[in-house]
Backbone as CSV, one residue per row, in Angstrom:
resi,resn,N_x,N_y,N_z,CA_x,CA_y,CA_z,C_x,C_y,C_z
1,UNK,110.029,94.775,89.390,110.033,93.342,89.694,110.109,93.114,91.190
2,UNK,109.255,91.728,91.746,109.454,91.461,93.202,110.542,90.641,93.642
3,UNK,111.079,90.585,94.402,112.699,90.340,94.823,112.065,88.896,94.857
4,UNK,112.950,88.151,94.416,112.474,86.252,94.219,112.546,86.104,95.830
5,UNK,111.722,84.717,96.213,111.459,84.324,97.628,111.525,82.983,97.402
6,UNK,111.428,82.274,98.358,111.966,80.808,98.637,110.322,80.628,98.899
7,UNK,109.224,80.240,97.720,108.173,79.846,98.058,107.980,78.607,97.387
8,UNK,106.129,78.169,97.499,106.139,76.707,96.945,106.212,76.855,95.106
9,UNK,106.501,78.205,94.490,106.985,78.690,93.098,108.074,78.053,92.900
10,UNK,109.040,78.201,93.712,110.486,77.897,93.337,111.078,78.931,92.007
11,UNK,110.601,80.133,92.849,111.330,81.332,92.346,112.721,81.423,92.446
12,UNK,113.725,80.397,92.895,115.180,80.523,93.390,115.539,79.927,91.803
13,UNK,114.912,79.408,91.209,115.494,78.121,90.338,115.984,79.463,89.036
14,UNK,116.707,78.830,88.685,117.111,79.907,87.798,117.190,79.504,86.329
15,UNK,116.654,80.031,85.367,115.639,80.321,84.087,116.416,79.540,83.612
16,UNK,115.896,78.432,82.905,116.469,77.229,82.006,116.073,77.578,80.808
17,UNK,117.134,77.525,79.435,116.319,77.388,78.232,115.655,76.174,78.081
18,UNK,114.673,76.858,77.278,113.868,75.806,76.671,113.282,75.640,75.263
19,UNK,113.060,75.157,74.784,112.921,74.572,73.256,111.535,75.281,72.652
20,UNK,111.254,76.455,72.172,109.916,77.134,72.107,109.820,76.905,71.002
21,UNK,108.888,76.065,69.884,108.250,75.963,69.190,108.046,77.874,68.376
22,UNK,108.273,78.250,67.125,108.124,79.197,66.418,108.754,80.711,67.082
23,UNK,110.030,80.634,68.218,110.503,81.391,68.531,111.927,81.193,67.545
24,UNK,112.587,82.131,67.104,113.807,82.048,66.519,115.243,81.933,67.388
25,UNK,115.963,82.108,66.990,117.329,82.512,67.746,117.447,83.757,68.509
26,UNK,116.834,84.831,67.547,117.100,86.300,67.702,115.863,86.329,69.262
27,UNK,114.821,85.859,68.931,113.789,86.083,69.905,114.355,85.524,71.121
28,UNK,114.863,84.236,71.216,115.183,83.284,72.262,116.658,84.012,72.854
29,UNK,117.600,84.941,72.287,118.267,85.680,72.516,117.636,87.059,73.840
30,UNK,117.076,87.682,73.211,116.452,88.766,73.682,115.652,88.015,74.723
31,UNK,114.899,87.377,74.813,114.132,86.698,75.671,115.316,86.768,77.108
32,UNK,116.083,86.003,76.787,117.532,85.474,77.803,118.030,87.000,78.078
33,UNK,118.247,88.102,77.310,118.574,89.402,77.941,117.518,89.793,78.739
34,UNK,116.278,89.800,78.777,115.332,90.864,79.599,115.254,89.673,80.664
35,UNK,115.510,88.761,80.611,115.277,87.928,82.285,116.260,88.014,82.489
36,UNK,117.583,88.292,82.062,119.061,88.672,82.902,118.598,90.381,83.682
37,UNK,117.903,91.095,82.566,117.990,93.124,83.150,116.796,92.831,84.218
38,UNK,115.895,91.822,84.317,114.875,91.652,85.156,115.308,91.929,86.571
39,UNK,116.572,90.207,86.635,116.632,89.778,87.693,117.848,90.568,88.294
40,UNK,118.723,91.779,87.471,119.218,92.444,88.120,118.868,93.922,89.160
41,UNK,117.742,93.203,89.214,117.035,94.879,89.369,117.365,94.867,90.986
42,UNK,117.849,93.797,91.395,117.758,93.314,93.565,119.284,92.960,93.496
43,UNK,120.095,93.612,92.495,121.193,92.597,93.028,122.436,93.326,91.905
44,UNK,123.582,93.409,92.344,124.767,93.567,91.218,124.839,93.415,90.068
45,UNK,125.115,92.053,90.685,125.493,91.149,89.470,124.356,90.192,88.367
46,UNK,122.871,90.446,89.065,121.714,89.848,88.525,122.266,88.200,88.458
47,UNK,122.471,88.059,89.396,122.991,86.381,88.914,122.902,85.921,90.519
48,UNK,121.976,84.444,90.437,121.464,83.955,92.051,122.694,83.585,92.443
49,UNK,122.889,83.112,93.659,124.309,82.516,94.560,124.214,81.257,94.292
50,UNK,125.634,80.907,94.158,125.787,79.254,94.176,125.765,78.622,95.425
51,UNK,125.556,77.298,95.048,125.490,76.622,96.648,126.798,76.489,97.448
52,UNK,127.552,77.187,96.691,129.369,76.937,97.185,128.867,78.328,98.313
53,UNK,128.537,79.415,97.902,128.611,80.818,98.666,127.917,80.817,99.913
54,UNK,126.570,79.620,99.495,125.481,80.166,100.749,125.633,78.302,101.729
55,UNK,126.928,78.147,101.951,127.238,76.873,102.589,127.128,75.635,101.735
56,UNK,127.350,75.639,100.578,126.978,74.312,99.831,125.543,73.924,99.772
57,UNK,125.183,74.375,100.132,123.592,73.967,99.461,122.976,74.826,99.393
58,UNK,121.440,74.152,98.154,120.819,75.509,97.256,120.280,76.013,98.035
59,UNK,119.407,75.266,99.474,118.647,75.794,100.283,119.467,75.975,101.478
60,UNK,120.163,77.155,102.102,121.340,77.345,102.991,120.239,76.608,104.457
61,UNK,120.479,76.233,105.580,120.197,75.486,106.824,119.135,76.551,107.347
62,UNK,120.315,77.879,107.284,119.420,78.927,108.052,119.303,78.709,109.991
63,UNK,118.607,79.355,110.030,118.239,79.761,111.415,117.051,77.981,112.173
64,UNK,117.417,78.202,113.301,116.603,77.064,113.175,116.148,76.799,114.948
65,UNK,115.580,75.700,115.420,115.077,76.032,116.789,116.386,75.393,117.669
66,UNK,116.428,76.493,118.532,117.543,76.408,119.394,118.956,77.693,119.444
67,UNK,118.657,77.715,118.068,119.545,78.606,117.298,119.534,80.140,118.554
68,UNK,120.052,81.069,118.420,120.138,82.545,118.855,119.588,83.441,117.540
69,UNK,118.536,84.038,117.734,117.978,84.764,116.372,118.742,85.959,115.944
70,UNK,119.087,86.295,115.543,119.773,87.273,115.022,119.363,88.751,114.700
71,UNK,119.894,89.680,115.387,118.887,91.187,115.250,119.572,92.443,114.760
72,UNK,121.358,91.704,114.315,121.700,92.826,113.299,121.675,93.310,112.237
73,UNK,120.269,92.853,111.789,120.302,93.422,109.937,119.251,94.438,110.186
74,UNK,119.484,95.508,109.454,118.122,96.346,109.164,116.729,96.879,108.978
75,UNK,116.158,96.847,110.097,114.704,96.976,109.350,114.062,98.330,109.921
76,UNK,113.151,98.635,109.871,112.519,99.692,109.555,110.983,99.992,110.069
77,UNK,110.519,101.128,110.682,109.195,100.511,111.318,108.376,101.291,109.946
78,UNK,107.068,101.193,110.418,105.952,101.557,109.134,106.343,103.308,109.068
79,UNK,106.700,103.848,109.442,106.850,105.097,109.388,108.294,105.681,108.193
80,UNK,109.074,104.608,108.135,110.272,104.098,107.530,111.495,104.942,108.276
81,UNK,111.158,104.996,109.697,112.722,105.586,110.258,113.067,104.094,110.987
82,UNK,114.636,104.248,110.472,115.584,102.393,111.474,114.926,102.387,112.690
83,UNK,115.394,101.162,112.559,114.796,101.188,114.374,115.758,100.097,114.486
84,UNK,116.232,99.490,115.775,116.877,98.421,116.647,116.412,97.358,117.092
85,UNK,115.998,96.077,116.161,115.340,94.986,116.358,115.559,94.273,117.966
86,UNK,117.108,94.380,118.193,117.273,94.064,119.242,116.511,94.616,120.511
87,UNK,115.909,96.231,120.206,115.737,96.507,121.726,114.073,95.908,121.432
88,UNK,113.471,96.041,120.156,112.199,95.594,119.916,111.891,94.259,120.518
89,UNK,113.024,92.666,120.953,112.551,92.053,121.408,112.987,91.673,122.758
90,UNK,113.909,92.827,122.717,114.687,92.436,124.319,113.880,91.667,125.546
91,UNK,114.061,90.368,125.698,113.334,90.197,127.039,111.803,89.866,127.012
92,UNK,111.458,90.090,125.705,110.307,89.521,125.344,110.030,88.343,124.428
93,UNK,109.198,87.573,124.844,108.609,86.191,123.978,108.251,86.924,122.643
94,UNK,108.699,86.699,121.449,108.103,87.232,120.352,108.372,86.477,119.394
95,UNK,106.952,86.530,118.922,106.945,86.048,117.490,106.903,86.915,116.074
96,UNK,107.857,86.558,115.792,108.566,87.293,114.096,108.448,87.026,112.883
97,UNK,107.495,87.617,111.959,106.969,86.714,111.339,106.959,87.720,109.949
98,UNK,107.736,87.029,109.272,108.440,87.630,107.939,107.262,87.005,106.544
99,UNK,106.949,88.439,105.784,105.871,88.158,104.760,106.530,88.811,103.808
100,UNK,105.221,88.403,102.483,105.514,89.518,101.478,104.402,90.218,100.950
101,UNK,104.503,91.531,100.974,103.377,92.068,100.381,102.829,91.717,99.268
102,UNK,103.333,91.556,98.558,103.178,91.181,96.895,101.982,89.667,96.829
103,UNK,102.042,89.098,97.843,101.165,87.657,98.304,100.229,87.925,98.998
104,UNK,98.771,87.504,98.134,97.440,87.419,99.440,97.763,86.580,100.311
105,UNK,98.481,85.583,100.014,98.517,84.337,100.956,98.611,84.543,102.196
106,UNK,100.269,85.505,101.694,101.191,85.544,102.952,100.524,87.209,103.785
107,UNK,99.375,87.603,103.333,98.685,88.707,103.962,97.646,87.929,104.871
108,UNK,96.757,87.051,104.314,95.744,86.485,105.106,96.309,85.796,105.884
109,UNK,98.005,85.423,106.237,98.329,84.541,107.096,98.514,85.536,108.604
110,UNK,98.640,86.868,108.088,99.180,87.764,109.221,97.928,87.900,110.568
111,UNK,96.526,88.359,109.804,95.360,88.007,110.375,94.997,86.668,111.281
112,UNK,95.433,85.537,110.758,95.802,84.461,111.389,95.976,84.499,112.759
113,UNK,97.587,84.594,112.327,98.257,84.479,113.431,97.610,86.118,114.403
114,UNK,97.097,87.082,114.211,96.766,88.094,115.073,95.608,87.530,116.058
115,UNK,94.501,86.361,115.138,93.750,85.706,115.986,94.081,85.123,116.837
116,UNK,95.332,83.677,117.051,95.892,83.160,117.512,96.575,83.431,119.140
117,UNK,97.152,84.964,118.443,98.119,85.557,119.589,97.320,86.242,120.535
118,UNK,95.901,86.195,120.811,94.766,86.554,121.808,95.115,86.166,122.744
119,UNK,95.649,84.639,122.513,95.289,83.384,123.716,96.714,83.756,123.820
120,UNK,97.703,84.306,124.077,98.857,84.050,124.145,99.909,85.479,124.720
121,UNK,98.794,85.970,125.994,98.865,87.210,126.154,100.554,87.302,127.044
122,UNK,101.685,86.722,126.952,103.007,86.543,127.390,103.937,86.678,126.240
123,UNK,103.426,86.633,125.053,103.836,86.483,123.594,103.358,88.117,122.500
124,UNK,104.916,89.079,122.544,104.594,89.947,121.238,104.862,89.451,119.866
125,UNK,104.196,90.340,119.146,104.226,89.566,117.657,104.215,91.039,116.799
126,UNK,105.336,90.647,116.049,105.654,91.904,115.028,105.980,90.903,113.719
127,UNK,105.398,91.975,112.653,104.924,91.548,111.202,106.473,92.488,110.427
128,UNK,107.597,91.505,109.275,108.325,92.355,109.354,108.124,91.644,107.458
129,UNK,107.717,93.082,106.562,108.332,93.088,105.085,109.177,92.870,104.582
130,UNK,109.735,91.439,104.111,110.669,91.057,103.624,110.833,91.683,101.701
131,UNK,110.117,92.772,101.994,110.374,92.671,100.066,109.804,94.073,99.697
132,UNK,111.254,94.690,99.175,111.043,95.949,98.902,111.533,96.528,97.312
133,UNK,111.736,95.616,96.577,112.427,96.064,95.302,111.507,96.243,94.139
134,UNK,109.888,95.677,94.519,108.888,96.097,93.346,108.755,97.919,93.380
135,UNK,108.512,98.211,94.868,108.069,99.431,95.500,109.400,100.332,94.655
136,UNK,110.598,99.457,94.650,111.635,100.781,94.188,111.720,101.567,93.074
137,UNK,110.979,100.906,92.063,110.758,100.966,90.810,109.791,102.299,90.850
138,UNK,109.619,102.874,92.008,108.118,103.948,91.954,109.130,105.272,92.473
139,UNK,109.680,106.107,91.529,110.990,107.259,92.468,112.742,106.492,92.424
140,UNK,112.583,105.182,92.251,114.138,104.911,92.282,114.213,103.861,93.735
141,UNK,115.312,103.567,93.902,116.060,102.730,95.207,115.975,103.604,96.276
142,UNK,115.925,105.099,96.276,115.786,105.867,96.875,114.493,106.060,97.793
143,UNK,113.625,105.490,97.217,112.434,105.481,98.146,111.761,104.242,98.249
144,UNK,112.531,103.159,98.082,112.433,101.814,98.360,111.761,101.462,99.904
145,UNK,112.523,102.404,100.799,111.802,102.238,102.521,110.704,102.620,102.504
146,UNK,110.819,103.981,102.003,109.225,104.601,102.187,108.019,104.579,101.485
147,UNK,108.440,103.927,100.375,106.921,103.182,100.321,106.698,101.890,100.261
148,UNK,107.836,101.452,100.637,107.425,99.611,100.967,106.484,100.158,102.537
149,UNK,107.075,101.035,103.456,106.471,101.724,104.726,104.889,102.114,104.617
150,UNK,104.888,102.357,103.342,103.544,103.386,102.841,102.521,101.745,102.565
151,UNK,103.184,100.839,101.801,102.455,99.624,101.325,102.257,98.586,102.939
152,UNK,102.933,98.836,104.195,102.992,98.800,105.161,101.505,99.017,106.108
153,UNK,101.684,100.475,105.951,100.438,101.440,106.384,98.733,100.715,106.049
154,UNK,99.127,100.604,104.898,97.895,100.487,104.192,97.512,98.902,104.034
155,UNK,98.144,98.148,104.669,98.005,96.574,104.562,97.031,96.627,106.299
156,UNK,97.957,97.387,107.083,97.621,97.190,108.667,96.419,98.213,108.535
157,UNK,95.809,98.882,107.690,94.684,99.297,107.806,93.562,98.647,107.254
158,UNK,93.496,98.335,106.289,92.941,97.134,105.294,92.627,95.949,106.016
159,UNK,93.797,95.275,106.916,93.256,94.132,107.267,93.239,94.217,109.241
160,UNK,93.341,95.036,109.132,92.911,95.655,110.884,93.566,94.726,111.554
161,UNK,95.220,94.981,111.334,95.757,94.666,112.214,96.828,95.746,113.526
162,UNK,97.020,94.903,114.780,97.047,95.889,115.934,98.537,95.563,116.058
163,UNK,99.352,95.026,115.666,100.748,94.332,116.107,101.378,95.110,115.205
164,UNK,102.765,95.610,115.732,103.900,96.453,115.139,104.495,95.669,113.341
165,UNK,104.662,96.846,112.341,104.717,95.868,111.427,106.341,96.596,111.031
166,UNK,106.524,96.071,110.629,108.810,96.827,109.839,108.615,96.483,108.806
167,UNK,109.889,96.802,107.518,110.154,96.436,106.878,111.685,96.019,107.086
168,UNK,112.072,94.840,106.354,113.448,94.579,106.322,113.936,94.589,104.992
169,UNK,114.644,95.242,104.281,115.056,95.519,103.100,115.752,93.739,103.046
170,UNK,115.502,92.980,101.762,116.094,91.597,101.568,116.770,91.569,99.768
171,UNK,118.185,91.443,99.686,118.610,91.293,98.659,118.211,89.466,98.043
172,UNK,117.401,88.943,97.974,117.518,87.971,97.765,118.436,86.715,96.665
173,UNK,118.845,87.660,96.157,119.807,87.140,95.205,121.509,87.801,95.895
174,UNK,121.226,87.672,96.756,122.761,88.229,97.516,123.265,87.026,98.579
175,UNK,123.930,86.249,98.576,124.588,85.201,99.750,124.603,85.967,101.381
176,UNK,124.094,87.322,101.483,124.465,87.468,102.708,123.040,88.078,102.799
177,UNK,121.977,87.765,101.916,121.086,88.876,102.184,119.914,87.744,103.341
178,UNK,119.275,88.644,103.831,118.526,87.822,104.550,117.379,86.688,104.351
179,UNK,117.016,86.706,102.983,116.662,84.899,102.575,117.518,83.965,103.150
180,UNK,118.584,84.295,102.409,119.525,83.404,102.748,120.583,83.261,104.382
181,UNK,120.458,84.326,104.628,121.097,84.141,105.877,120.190,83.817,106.998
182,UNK,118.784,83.619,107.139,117.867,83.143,107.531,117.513,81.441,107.028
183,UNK,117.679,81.627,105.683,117.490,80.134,105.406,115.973,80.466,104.682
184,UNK,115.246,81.399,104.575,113.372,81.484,104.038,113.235,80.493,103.336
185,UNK,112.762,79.965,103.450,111.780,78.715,102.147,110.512,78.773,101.963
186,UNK,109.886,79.840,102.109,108.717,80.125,102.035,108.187,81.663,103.046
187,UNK,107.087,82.350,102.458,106.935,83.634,102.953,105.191,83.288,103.331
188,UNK,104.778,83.789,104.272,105.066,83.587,105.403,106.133,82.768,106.582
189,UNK,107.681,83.261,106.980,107.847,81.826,107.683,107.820,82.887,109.278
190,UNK,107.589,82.688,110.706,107.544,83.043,111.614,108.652,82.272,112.698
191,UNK,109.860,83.049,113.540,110.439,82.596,114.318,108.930,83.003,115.652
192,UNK,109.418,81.794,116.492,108.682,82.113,117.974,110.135,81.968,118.906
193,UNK,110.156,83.558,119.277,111.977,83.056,120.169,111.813,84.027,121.774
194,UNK,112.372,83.064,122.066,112.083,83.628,123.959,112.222,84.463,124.575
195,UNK,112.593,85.043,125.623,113.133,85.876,126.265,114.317,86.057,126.329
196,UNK,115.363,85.154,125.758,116.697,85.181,125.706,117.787,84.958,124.375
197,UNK,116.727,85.124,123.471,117.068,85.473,122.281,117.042,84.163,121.573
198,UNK,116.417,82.793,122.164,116.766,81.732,121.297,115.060,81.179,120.267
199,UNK,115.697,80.516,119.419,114.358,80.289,118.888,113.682,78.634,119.666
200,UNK,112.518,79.087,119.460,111.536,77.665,120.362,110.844,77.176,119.196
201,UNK,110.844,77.662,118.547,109.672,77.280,116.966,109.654,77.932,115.814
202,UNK,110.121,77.357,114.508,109.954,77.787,113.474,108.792,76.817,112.715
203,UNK,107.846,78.414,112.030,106.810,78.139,111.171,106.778,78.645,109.855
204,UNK,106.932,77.680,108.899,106.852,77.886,107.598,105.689,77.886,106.466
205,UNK,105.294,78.968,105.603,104.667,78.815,105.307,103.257,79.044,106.175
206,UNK,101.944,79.170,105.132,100.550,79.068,106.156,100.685,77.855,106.997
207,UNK,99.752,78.391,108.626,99.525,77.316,109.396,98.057,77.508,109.646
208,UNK,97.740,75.777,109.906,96.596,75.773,110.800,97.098,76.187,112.316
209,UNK,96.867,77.285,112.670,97.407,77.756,113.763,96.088,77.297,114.626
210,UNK,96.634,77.210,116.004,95.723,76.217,117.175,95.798,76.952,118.052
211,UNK,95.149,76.659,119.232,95.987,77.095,120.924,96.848,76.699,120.913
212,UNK,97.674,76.983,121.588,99.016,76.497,122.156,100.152,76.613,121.365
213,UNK,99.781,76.646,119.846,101.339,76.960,119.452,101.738,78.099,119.442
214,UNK,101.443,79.085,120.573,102.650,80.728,120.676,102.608,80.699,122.365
């Protein structure tokens, strides 16, 4: 299974019964167990965060422009050894721009923005995998990096792109995981943050990307 994302799905919402016409008890039972063993597959307790955990609301604020971006969580370059986000943007204009493999959408958006960032030769741009828990299912949790790394490889060859790509391992059903401690509401979303670590622009979702916005 792919780790739920804050898209225009509204994959956060969490599975309501509903009244199925020629399903029984026993079926509508079992039904309600395999979307509980589903959605535990990214998470402990298989059960989303309340809005009490992630600041009182369903959609936490998140990161936002002005904000200081944040570069202590984990990620990983295509090769799948850690790497130090911080020294990756030290001092540089960069735009950060969090996808999911699992989405053409949020693949044809990466190309995009690679067109875009031509005109914008003061501005790096790194592509970072927010979603690694389908891949785990292939060997275990155990090789969750390295071939979300491998599904990495083969995206930046496929769609001929030249910009550094990571993965960031995301519990999304976790209050501290980085959906939520970011705030994602959609995959593609891209910080544009300065030389001094603050953000100047958040982009959600596909853009008609122009001159001038990087």
């Amino acid at each position: 299974m792919r780790s739920a994302h804050r898209t225009g799905a509204m994959p956060h919402c969490r599975p309501q019964a509903r009244h199925l016409h020629g399903i029984g008890l026993t079926a509508a039972v079992l039904m309600a167990v395999t979307l509980a063993t589903l959605a535990s597959a990214d998470s402990s307790d298989g059960l989303f965060p309340t809005a009490d955990q992630v600041g009182g609301q369903v959609f936490p604020t998140g990161i936002k422009q002005g904000d200081a971006f944040p570069t202590d969580f984990k990620i990983y370059d295509d090769t799948g050894q850690a790497t130090d986000l911080a020294q990756v943007i030290k001092d540089k204009r960069t735009l950060v721009t969090f996808f999911i493999s699992a989405a053409p959408v949020s693949i044809s958006e990466l190309k995009k923005i690679q067109d875009t960032a031509k005109a914008a030769r003061d501005t790096q741009v790194i592509f970072v995998n927010a979603d690694t828990v389908g891949v785990a299912l292939i060997g275990g949790q155990s090789k969750a990096i390295s071939e979300t790394a491998r599904t990495v490889r083969v995206i930046r060859q496929e769609e001929k792109l030249e910009h550094a790509m990571f993965v960031a391992p995301n519990d999304a059903l976790s209050p501290t995981g980085l959906s939520n401690r970011l705030g994602l509401r959609g995959l593609p979303t891209s910080y544009l943050v300065d030389k001094n670590g603050k953000v100047e622009r958040v982009f959600v979702g596909p853009q008609a990307w122009k001159q001038g916005d990087l």
